[in-house]
C-alpha positions as CSV (number, residue, x, y, z in Angstrom):
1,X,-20.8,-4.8,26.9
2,X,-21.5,-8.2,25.7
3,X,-18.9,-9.9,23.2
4,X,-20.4,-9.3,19.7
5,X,-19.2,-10.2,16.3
6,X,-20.1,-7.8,14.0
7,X,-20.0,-8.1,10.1
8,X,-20.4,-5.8,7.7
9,X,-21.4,-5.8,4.6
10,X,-21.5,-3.5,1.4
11,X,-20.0,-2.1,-1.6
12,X,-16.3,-1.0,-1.6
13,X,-16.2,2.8,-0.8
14,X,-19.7,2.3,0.7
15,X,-18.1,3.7,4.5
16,X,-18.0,0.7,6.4
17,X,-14.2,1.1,7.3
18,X,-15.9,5.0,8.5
19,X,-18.6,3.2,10.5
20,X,-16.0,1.1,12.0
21,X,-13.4,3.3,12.9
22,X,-16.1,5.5,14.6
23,X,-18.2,2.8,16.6
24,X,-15.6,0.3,17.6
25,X,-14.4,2.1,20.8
26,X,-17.9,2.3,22.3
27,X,-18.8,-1.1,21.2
28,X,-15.4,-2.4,22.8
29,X,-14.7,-4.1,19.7
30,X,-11.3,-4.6,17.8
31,X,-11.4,-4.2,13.5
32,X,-10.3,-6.5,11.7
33,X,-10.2,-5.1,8.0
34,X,-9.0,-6.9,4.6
35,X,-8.3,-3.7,3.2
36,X,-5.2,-3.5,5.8
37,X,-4.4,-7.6,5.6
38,X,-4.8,-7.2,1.2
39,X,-1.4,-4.8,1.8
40,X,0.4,-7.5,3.9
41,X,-1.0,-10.9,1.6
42,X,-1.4,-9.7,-2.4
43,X,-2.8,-13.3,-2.7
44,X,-6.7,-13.0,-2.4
45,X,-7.4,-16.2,-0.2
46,X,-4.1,-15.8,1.7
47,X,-5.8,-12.7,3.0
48,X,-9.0,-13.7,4.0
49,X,-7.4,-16.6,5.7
50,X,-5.1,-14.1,7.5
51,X,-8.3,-12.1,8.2
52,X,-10.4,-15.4,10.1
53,X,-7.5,-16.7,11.9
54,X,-7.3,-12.7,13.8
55,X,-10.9,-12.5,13.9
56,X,-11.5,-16.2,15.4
57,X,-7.9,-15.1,17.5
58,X,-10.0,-12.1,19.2
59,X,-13.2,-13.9,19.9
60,X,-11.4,-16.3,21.4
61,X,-9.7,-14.0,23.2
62,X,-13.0,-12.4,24.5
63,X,-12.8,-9.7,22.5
64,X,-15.8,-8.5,20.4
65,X,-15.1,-8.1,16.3
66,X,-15.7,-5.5,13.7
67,X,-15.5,-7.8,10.8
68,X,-14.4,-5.2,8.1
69,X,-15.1,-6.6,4.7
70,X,-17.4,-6.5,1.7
71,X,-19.5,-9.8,2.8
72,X,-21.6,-9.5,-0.8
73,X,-22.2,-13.6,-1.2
74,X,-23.8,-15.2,1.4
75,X,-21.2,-17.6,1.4
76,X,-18.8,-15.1,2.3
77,X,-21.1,-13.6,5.3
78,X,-21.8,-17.1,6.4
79,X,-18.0,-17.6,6.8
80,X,-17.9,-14.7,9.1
81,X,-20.8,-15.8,11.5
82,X,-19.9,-19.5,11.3
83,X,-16.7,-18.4,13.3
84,X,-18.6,-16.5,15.9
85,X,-21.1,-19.5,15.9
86,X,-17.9,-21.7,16.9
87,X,-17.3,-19.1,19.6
88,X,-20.2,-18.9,21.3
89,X,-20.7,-15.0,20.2
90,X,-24.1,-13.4,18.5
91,X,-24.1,-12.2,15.7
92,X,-25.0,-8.8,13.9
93,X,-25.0,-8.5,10.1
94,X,-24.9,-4.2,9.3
95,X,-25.6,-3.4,5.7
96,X,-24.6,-0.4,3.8
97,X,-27.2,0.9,1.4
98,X,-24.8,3.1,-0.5
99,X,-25.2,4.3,-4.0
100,X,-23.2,2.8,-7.0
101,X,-21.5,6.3,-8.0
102,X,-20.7,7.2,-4.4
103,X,-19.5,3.5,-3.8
104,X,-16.7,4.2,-7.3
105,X,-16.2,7.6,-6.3
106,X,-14.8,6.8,-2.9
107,X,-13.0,3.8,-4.0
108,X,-10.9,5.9,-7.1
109,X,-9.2,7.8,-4.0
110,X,-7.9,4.8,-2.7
111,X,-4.5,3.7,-2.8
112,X,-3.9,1.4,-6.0
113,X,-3.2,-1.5,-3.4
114,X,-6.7,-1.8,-2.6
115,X,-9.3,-0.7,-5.3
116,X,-11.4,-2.5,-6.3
117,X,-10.8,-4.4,-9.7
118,X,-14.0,-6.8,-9.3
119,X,-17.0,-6.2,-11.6
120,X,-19.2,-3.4,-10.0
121,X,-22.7,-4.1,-11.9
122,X,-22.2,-7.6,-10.0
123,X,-21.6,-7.0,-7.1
124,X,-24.4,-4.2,-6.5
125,X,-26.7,-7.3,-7.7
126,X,-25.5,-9.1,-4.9
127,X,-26.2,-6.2,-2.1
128,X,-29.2,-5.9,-4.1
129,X,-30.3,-9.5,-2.5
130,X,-28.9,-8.6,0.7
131,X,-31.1,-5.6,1.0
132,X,-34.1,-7.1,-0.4
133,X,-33.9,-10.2,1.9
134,X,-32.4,-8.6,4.7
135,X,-30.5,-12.1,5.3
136,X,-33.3,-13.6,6.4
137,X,-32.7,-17.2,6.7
138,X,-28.8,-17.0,6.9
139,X,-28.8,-17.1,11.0
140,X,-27.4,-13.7,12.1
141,X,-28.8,-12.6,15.4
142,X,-29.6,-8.8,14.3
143,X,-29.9,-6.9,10.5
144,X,-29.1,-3.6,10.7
145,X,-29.7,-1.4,7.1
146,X,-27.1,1.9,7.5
147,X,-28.4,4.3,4.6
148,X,-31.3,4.8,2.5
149,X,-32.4,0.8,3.0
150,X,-32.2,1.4,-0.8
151,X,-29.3,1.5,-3.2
């Protein structure tokens, strides 16, 4: 299969770390997840930082990427495809159209570790964007909607 870097992109408790877990083997891709690298670095940026350096560590590597995070700004997904860009790999954005009470729901069973403490209403505004856009514009090689297409 051809090296991919995937990134995904939804609410926390939305089932991306599910959809990862159950497509990486047939994808041949390795998951990189912050919700594993936010146990290891309790400083915010330290694990993001963490989190590039082993993503841009298995694309160069050869490996394709599950990029496991929430990806809401487009900053933050630009981040993401800018070090696939650098290696040479497409990209493919996949969006997670999950519902606000599911999204908390799931997230309350978490470990304490790695809830979410960020302001909900705000962030569904920005998957609100993301769906109703569909990234256009922000130079990811495929948009793939998982869910309704609509929160």
């Amino acid at each position: 299969m051809k090296q991919t870097a995937i990134v995904l992109c939804g609410l926390p408790g939305a089932g991306k770390s599910t959809w990862a877990e159950e497509n990486a083997q047939h994808l041949g891709a390795v998951v990189v997840t912050t919700d594993e690298i936010r146990t290891e670095h309790k400083d915010p940026k330290r694990a993001i930082n963490a989190a590039l350096a082993r993503v841009r560590h298995h694309l160069k590597a050869g490996s394709s990427v599950i990029v496991d995070v929430c990806a809401l700004r487009r900053l933050d997904r630009g981040m993401w495809r800018t070090a696939a860009r650098v290696a040479g790999v497409p990209t493919r954005l996949v969006v997670f159209a999950t519902d606000l009470e599911t999204c908390r729901a799931r997230d309350a069973t978490r470990p304490a570790g790695i809830r979410y403490s960020g302001n909900w209403e705000a962030s569904a505004g920005y998957l609100d964007e993301v769906l109703a856009s569909r990234a256009r514009g922000e130079g990811f090689d495929s948009v793939e909607i998982v869910g309704k297409g609509k929160r």
